[in-house]
C-alpha positions as CSV (number, residue, x, y, z in Angstrom):
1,X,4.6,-62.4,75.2
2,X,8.0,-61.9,74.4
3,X,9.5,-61.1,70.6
4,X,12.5,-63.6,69.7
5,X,14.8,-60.3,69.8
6,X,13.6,-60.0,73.1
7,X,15.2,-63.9,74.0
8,X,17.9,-63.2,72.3
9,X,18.6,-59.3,74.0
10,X,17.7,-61.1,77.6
11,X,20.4,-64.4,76.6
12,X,23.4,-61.8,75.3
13,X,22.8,-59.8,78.8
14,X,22.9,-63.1,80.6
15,X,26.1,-64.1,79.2
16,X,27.2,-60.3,80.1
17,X,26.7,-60.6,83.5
18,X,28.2,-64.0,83.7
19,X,31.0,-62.5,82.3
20,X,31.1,-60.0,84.3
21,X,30.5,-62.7,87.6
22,X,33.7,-63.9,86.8
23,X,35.8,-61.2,86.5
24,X,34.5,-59.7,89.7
25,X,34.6,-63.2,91.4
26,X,37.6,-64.4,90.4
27,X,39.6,-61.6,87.8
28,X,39.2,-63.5,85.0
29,X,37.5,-61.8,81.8
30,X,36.2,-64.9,79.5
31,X,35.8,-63.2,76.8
32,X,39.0,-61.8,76.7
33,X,40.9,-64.8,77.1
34,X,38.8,-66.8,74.4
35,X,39.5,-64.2,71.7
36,X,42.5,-61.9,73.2
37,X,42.4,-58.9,75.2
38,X,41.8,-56.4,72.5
39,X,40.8,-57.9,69.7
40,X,38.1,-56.8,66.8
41,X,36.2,-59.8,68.3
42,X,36.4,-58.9,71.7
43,X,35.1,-55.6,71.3
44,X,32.4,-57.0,68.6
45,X,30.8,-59.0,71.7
46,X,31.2,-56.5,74.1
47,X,29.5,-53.8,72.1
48,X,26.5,-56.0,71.0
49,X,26.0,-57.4,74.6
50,X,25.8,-53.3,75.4
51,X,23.4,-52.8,72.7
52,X,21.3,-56.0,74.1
53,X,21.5,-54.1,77.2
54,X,20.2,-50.8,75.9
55,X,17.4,-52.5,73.6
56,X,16.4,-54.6,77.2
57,X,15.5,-50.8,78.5
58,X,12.7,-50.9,76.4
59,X,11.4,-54.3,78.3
60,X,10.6,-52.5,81.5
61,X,8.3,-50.0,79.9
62,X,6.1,-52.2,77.9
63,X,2.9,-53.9,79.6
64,X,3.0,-57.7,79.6
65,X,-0.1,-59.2,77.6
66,X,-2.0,-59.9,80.8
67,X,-2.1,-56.7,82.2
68,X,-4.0,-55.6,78.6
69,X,-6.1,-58.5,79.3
70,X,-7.1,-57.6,82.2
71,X,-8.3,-53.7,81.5
């Protein structure tokens, strides 16, 4: 069972990888050119979309509620 932080971690890494989808794909940085190349906002996403990245380590080491079941 997964924790709402966990949804939200896993949603703010999706829109990462979009993001980064579309700047490999076709050059273009959304984030950037919603809120300007380097502004406080910009960096404000990019760092907690890092930080849902880091805390989404921690999903790969826990067991899943079925596997305890099952023991």
């Amino acid at each position: 069972m997964r924790t709402p932080l966990d949804r939200v971690a896993l949603v703010l890494i999706i829109i990462g990888a979009l993001n980064w989808l579309s700047v490999g794909l076709f050059r273009y940085d959304l984030v950037s050119a919603m809120f300007g190349s380097a502004s406080l906002i910009t960096r404000a996403i990019f760092v907690i979309v890092g930080i849902a990245g880091l805390y989404s380590i921690s999903l790969l080491f826990r067991e899943s509620d079925q596997a305890v079941r099952q023991q």
